[in-house]
DRENDO-1510 file (C-alpha; in Angstrom, 1 decimal, always signed):
<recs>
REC; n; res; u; v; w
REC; 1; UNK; +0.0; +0.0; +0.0 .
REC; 2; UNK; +1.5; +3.3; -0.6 .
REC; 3; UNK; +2.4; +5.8; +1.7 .
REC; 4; UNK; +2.5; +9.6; +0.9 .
REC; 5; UNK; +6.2; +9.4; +1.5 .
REC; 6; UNK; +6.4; +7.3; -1.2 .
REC; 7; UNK; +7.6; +3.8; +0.2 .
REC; 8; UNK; +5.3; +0.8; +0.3 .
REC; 9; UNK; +5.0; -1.5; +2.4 .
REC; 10; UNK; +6.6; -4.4; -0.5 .
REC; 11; UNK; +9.6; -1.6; -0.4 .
REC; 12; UNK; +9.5; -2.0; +3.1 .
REC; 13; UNK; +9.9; -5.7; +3.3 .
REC; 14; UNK; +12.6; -6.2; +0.6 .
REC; 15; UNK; +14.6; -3.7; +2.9 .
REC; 16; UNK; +14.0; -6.2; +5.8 .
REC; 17; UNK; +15.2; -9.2; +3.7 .
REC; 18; UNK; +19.0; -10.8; +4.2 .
REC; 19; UNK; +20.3; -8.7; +1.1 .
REC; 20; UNK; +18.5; -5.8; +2.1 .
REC; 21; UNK; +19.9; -5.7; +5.5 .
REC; 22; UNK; +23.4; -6.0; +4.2 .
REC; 23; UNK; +23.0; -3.0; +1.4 .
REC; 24; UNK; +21.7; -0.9; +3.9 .
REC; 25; UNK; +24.7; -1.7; +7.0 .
REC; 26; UNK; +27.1; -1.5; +4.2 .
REC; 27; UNK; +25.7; +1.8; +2.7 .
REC; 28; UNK; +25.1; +3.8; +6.3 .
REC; 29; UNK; +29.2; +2.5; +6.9 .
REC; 30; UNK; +30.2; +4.9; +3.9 .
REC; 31; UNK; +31.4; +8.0; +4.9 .
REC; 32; UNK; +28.4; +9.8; +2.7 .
REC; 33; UNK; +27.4; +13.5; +2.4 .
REC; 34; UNK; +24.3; +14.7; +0.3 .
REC; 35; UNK; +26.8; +15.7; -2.8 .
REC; 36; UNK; +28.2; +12.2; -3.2 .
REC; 37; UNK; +24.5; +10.5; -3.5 .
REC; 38; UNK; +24.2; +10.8; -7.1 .
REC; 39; UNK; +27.0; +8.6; -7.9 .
REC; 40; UNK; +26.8; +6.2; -5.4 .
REC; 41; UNK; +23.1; +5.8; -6.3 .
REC; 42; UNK; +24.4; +4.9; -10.1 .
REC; 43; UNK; +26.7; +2.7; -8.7 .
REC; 44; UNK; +24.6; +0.5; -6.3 .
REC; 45; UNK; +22.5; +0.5; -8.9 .
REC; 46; UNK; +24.5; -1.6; -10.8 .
REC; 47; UNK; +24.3; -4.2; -8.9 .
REC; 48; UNK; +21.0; -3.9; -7.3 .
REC; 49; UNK; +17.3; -3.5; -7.9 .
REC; 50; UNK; +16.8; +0.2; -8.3 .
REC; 51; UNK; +13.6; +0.4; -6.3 .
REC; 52; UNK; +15.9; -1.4; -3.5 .
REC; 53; UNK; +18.8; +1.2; -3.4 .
REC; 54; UNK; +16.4; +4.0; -3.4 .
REC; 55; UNK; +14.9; +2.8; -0.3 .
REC; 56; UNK; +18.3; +2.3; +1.4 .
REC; 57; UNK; +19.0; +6.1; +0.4 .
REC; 58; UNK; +15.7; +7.0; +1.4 .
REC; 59; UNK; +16.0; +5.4; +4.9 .
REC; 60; UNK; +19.7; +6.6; +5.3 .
REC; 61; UNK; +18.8; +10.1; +4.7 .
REC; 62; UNK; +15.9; +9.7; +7.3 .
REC; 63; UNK; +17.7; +8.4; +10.4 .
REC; 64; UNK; +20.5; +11.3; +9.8 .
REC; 65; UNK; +17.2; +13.5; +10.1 .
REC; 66; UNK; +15.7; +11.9; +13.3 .
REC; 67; UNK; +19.3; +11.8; +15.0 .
REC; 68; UNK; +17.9; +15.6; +17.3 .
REC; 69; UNK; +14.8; +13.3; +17.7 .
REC; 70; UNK; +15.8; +9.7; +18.8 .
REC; 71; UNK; +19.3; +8.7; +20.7 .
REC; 72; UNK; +18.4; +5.4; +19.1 .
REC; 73; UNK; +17.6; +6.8; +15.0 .
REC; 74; UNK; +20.0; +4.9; +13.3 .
REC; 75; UNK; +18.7; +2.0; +14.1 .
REC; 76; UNK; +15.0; +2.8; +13.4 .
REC; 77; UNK; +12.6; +2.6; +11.1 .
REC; 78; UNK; +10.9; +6.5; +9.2 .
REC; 79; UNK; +8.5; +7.6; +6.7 .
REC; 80; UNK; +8.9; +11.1; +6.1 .
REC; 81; UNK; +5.1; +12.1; +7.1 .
REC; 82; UNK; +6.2; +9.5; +10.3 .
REC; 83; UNK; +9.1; +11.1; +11.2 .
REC; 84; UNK; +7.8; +14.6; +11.2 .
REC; 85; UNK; +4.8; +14.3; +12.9 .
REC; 86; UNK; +6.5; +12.1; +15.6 .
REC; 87; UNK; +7.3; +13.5; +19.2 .
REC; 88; UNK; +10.8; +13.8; +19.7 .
REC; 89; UNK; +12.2; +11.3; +22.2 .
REC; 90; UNK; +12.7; +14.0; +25.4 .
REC; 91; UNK; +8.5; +15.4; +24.5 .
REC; 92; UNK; +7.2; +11.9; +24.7 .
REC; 93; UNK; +8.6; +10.6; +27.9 .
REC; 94; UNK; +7.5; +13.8; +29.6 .
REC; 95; UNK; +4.5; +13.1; +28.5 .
REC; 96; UNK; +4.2; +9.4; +29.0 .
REC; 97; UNK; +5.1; +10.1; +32.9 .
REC; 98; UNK; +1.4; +11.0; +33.1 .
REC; 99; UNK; +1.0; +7.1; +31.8 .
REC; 100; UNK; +2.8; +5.6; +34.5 .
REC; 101; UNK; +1.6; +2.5; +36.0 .
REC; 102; UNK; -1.9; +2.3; +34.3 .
REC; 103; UNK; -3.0; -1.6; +33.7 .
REC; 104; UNK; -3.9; -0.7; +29.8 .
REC; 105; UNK; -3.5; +2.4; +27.3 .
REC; 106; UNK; -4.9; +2.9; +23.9 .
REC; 107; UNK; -2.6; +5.0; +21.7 .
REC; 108; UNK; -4.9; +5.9; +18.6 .
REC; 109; UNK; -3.1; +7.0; +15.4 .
REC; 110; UNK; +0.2; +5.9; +16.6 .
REC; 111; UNK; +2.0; +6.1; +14.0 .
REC; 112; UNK; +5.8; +4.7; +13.7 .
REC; 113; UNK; +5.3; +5.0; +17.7 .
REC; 114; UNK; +7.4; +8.2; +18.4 .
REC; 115; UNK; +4.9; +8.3; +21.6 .
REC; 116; UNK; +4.5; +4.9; +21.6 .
REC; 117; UNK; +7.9; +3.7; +22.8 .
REC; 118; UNK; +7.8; +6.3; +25.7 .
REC; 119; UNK; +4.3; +4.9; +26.7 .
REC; 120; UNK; +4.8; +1.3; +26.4 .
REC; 121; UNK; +7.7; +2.1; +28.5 .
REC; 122; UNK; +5.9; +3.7; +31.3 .
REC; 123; UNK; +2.4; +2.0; +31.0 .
REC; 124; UNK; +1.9; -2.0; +31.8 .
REC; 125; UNK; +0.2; -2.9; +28.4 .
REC; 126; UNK; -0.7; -0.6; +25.7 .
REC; 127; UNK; -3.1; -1.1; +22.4 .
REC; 128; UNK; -1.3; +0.4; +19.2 .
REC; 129; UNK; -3.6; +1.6; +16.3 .
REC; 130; UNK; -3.0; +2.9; +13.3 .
REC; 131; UNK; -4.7; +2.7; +9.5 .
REC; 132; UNK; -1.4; +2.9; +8.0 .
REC; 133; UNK; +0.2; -0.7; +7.7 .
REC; 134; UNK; +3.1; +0.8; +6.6 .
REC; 135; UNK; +3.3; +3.0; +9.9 .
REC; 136; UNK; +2.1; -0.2; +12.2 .
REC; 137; UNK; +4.7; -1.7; +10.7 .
REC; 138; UNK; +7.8; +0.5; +11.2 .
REC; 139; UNK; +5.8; +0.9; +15.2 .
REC; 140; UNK; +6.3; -2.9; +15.5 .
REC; 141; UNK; +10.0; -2.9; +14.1 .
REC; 142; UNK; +10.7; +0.2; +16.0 .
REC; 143; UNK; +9.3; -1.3; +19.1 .
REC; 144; UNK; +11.5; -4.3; +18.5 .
REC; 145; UNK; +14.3; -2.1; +18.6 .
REC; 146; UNK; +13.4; -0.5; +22.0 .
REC; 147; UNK; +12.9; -3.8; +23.5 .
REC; 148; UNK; +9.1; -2.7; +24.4 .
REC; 149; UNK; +7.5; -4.6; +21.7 .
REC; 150; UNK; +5.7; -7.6; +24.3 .
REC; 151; UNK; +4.3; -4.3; +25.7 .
REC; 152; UNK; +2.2; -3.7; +22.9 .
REC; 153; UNK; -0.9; -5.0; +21.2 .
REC; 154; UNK; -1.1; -3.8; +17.3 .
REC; 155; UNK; -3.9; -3.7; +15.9 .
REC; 156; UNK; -4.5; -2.1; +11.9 .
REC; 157; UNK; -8.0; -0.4; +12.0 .
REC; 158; UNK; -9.8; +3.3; +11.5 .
REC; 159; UNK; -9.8; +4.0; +14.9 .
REC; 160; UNK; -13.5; +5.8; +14.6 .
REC; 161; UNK; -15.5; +3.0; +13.2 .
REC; 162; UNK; -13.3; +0.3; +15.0 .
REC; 163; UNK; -13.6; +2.0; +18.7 .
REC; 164; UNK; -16.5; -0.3; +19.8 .
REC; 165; UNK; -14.5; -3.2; +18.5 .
REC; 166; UNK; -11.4; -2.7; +20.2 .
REC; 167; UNK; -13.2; -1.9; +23.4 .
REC; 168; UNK; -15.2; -5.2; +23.3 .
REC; 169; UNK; -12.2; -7.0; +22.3 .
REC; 170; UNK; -9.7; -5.2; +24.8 .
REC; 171; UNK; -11.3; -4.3; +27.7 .
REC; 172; UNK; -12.2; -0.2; +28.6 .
REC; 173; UNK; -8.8; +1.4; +28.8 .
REC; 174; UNK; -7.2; +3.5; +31.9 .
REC; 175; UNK; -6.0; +6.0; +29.3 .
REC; 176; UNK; -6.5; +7.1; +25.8 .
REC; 177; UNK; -3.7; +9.2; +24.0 .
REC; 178; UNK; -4.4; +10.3; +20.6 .
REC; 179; UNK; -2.2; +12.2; +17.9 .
REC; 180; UNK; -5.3; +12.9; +15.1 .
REC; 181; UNK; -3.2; +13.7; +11.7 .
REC; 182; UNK; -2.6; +16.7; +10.3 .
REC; 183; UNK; -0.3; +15.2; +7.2 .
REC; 184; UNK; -3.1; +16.2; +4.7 .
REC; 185; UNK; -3.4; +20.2; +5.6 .
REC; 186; UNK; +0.3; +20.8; +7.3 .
REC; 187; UNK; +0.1; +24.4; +7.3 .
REC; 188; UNK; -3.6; +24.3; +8.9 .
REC; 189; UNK; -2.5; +22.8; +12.0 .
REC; 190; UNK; -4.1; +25.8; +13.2 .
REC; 191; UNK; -7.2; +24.8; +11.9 .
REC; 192; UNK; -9.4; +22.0; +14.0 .
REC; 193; UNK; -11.5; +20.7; +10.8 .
REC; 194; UNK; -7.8; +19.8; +9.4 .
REC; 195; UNK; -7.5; +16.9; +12.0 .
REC; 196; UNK; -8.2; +13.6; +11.2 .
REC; 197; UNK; -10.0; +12.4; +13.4 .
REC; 198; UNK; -11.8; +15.8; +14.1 .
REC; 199; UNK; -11.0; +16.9; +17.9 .
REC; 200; UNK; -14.4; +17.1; +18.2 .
REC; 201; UNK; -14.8; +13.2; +18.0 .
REC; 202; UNK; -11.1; +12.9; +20.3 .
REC; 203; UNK; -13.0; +15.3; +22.9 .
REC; 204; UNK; -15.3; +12.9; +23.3 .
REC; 205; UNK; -13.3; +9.8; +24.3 .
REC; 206; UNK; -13.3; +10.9; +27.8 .
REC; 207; UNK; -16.6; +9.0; +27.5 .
REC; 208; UNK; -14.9; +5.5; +26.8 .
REC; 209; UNK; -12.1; +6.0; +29.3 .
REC; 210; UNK; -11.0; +8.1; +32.7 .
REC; 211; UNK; -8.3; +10.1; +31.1 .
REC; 212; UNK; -7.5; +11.3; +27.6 .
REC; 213; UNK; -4.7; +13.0; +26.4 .
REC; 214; UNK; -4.9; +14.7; +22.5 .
REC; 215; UNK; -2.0; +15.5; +20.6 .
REC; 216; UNK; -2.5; +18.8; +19.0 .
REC; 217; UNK; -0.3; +21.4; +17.2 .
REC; 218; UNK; +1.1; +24.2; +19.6 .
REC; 219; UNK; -0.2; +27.0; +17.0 .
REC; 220; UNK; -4.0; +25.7; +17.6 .
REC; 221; UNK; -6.6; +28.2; +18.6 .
REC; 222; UNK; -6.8; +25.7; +21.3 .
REC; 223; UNK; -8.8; +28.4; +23.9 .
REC; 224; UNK; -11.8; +28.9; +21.2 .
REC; 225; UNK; -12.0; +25.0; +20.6 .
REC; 226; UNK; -11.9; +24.0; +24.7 .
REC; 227; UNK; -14.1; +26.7; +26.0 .
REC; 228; UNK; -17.0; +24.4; +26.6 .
REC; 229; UNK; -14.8; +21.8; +27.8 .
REC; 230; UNK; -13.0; +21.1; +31.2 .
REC; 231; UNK; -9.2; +20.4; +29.8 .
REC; 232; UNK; -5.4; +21.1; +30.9 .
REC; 233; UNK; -3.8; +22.9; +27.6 .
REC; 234; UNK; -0.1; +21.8; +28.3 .
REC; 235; UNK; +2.3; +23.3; +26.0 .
REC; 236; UNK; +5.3; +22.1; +25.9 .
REC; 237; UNK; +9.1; +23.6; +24.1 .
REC; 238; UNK; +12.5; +21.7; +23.8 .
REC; 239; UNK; +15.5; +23.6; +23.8 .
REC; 240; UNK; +13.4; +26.8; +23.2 .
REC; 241; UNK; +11.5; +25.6; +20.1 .
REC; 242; UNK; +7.3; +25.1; +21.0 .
REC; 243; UNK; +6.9; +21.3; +19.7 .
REC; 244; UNK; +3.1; +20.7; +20.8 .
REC; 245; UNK; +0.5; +20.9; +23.0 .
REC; 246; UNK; -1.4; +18.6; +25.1 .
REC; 247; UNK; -4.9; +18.2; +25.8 .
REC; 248; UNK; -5.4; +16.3; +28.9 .
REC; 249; UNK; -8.9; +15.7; +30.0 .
REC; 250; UNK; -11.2; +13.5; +32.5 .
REC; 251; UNK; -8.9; +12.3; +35.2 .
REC; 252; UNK; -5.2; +13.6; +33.9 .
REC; 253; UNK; -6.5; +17.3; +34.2 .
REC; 254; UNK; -4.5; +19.0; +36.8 .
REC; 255; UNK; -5.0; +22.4; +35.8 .
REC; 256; UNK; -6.6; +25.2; +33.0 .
REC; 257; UNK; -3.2; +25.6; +31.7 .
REC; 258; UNK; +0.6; +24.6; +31.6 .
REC; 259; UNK; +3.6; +25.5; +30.5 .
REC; 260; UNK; +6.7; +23.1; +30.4 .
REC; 261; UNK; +10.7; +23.8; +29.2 .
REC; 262; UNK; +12.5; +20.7; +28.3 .
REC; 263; UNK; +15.1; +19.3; +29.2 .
REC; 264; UNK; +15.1; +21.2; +31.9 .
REC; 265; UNK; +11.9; +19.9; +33.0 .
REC; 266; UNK; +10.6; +22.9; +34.6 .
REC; 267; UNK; +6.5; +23.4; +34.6 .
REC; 268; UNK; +4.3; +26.6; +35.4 .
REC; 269; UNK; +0.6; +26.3; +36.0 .
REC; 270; UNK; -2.0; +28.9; +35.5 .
REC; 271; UNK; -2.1; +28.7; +39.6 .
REC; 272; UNK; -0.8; +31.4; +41.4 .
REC; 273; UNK; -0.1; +35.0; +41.1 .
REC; 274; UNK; -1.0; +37.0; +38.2 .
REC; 275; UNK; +0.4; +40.4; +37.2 .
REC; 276; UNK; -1.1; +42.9; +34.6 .
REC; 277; UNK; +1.3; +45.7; +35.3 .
REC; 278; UNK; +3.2; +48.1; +32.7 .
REC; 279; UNK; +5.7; +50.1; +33.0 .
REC; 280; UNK; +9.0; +51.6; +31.7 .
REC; 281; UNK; +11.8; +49.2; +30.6 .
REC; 282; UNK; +14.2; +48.6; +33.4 .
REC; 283; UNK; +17.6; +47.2; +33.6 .
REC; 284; UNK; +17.1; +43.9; +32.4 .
REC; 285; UNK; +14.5; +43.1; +30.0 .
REC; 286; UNK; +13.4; +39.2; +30.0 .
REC; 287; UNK; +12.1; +36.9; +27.0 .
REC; 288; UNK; +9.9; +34.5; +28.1 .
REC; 289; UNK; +10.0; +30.6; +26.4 .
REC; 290; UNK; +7.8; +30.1; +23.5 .
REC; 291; UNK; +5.8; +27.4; +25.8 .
REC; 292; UNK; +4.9; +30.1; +28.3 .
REC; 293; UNK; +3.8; +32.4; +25.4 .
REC; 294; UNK; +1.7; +30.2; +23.5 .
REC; 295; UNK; -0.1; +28.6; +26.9 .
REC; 296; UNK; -0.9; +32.3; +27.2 .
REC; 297; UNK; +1.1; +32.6; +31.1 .
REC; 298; UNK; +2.7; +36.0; +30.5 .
REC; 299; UNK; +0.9; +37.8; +33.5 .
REC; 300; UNK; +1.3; +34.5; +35.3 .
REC; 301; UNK; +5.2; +34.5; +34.9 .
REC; 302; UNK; +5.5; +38.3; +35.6 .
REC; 303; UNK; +3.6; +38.2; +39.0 .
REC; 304; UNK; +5.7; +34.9; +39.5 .
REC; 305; UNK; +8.7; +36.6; +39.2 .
REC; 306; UNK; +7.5; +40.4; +40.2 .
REC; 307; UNK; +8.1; +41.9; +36.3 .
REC; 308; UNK; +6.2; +44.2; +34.4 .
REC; 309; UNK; +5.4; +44.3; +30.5 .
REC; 310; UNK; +6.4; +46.9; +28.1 .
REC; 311; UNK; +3.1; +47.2; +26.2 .
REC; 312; UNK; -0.1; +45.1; +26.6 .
REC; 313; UNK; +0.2; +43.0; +23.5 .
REC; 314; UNK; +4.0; +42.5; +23.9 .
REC; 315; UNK; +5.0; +39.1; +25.5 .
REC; 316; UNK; +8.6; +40.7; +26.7 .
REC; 317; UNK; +9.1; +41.3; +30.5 .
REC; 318; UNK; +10.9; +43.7; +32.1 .
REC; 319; UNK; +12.9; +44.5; +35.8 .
REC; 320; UNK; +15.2; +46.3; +37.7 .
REC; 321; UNK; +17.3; +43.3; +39.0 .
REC; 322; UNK; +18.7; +39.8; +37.7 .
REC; 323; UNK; +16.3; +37.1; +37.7 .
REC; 324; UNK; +17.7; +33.4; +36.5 .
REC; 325; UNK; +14.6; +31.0; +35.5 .
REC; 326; UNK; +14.1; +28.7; +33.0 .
REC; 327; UNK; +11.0; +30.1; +32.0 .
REC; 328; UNK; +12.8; +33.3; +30.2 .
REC; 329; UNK; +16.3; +34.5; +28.4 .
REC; 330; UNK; +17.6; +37.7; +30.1 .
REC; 331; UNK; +19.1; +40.7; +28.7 .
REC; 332; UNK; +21.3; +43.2; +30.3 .
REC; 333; UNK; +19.6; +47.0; +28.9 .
REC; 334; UNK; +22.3; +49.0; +27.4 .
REC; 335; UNK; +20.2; +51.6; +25.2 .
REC; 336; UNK; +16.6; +52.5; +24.5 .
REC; 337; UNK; +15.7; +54.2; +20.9 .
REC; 338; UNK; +13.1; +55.8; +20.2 .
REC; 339; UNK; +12.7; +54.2; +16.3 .
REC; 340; UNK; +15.1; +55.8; +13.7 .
REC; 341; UNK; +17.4; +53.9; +11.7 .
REC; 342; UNK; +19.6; +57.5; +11.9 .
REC; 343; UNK; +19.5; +57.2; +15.9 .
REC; 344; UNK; +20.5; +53.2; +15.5 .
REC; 345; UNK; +22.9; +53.2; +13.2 .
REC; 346; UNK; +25.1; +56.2; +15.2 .
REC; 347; UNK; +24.7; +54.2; +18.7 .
REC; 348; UNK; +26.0; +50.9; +16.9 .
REC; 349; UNK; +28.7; +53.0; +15.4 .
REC; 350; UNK; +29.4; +54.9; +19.1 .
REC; 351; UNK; +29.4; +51.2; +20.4 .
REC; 352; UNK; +31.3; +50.0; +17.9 .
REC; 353; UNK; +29.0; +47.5; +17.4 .
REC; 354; UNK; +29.6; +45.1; +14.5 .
REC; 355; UNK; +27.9; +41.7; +15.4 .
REC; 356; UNK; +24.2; +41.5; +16.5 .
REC; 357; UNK; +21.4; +39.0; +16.7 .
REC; 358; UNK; +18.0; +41.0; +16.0 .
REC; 359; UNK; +15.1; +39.9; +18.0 .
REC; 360; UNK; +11.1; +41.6; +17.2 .
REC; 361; UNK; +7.7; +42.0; +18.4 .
REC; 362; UNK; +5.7; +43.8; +17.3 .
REC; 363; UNK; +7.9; +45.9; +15.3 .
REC; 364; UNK; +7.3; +47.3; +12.1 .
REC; 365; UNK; +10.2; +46.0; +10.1 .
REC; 366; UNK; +11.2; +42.3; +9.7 .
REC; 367; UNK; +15.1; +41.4; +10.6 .
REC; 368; UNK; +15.4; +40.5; +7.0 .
REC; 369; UNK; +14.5; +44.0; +5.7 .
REC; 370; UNK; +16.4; +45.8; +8.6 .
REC; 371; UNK; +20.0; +44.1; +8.8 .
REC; 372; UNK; +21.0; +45.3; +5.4 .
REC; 373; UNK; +19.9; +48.8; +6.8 .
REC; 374; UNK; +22.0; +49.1; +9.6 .
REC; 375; UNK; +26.0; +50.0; +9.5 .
REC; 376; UNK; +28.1; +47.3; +11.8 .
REC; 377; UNK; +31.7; +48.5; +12.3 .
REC; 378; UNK; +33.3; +47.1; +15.6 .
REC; 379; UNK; +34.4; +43.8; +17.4 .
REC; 380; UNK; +31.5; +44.3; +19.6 .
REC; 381; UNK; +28.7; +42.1; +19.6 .
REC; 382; UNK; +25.0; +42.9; +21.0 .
REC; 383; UNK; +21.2; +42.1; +20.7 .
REC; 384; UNK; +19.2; +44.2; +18.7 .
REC; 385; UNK; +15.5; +44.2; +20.5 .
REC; 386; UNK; +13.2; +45.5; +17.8 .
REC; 387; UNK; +9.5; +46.1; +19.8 .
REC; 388; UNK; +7.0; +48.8; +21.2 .
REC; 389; UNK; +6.5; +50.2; +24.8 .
REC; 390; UNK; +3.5; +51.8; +25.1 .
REC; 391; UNK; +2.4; +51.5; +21.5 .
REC; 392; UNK; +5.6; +53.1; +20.8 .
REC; 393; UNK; +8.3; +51.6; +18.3 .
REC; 394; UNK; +11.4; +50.9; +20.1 .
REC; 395; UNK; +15.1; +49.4; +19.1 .
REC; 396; UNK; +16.6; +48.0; +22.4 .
REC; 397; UNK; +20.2; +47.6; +22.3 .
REC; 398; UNK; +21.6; +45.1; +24.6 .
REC; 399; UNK; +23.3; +41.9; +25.5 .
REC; 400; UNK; +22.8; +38.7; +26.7 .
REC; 401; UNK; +22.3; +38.1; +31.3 .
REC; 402; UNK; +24.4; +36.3; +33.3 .
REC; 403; UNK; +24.2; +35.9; +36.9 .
REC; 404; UNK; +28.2; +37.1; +36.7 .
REC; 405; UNK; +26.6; +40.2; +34.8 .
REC; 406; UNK; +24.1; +41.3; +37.3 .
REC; 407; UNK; +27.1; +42.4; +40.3 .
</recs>
């Protein structure tokens, strides 16, 4: 059957076969880099079904990929669709932690089990599902790998009309977690009528078991879709990049909303002190993680950490001392302008300034558009802040906090 990333699942098993075991050890040996594929391809493919070596290639190139993903990639199995919309390794055994102990978990639309491992891992038994048999099948391999597979049930089905069969087979789960697709409509992930299943049916699944947790892209309008519905939004970033959000419902909700940084592991709750405030910049101005952005928990960090905002529809934080947390970068406030590229340019020149990283909200002018603009003559290296206080269009020059900067 074909998948959209265009191996089958014959493609598949001749990879899996003794001869295409050994082309594919004997090809991931080479010392390779994208230039050189073209004539290795024609030479492999003297001596080896064309389809065949394509595959290898295919593969090759994907475990490279999935290497930031999985400690374990090169010895996994990837479509392209599978690999993207997977979890990376660190996201899915936070949250299979919530998983931990239950007697028997349904993962619907598994996939090639990037969430999977983590769960089977942390749950006792666990029901894989998927329509894919291409993707069940890299799951089951991948599981192999992971030395989880006698974890793991797999069952090939449409998870909405089989649902009453797997629970009369299966037994009522303690858990659901479901990652609906977006491969069709990848740049509607904001968009709820893009998922497949529709999160409308995956809200209701708290029906058929005490918990549910759905998968769902960080850039959904998630508040709109879950304002008739008692959920925990967990957003969740790695190494200050949002990957997704989590909707936890039924027994797994803890809270309205959530915010967690990995690896550092670090979680803030809607729970606690809130702070509106504005006011002028002070000395440091603070940039909070993506995570704490997009779970909307901007007043929540500021009256965590006693800051104040800039402007009301800017998401950077500002105070007169050195705060460390892993919930924000810091940056030590050298120079406010008032926008004009005249004004910037002579205090870069002043500084001799010639290295900068431009950061912007809610500015005007794209860092694209504005580097080319600006004069850098100097050894000196800062951060450009392009953004508005008080409706007002600022440049911020400054550089990056350090507890050692803030004596």
């Amino acid at each position: 059957m074909p998948n959209s990333s265009g191996m089958t699942l014959e493609e598949l098993h001749a990879l899996l076969t003794p001869v295409g075991q050994a082309l594919l050890a004997e090809f991931t040996g080479l010392p390779l880099r994208d230039d050189d594929l073209l004539p290795v391809l024609t030479r492999y493919r003297q001596n080896h079904p064309a389809t065949l070596v394509s595959t290898v290639i295919e593969l090759w190139q994907l475990r490279r990929r999935a290497r930031d993903k999985f400690p374990r990639a090169d010895a996994l199995f990837f479509t392209r669709d599978g690999l993207e919309m997977a979890s990376a390794d660190p996201v899915a055994r936070h949250t299979a932690m919530r998983f931990a102990g239950l007697p028997l978990v349904y993962d619907l639309c598994c996939g090639i089990g990037g969430d999977l491992l983590a769960l089977a891992d942390t749950a006792t038994r666990v029901l894989a599902v998927d329509c894919d048999p291409l993707a069940l099948e890299m799951a089951t391999l991948n599981a192999q790998v992971q030395g989880v597979a006698e974890r793991i049930t797999f069952q090939d089905g449409e998870v909405v009309a089989m649902l009453p069969t797997f629970l009369t087979h299966h037994g009522t789960p303690s858990a659901i977690f479901i990652d609906p697709s977006r491969r069709a409509e990848r740049a509607a992930a904001r968009r709820p009528d893009a998922y497949h299943p529709p999160l409308s049916w995956c809200l209701r699944l708290v029906a058929q078991a005490p918990r549910v947790a759905i998968k769902m892209s960080p850039a959904l309008d998630y508040e709109h879709i879950l304002r008739d519905c008692r959920a925990e939004v967990e957003v969740i970033s790695l190494r200050g990049e949002c990957k997704e959000a989590l909707c936890w419902l039924g027994d797994f909700r803890t809270c309205a909303r959530r915010a967690t940084v990995l690896p550092d592991g670090a979680t803030l709750t809607d729970a606690g002190a809130h702070s509106s405030a504005l006011g002028e910049i002070g000395a440091w101005l603070y940039e909070p993680d993506p995570a704490i952005i997009r779970a909307h928990l901007v007043q929540r960090l500021a009256g965590e950490c006693a800051l104040r905002r800039l402007d009301a529809e800017i998401a950077y934080l500002t105070g007169d001392h050195w705060i460390t947390s892993p919930f924000f970068s810091g940056y030590r406030v050298l120079e406010v302008i008032p926008w004009s590229l005249k004004r910037v340019n002579t205090a870069l020149r002043v500084r001799g300034i010639g290295h900068i990283v431009i950061k912007k909200r809610g500015f005007p002018i794209i860092p694209e558009t504005l580097r080319p603009m600006l004069k850098l003559v100097g050894r000196h290296h800062a951060v450009l802040i392009c953004t508005k206080i008080s409706g007002r269009p600022v440049v911020i020059i400054a550089e990056s906090g350090s507890a050692d900067e803030s004596a």
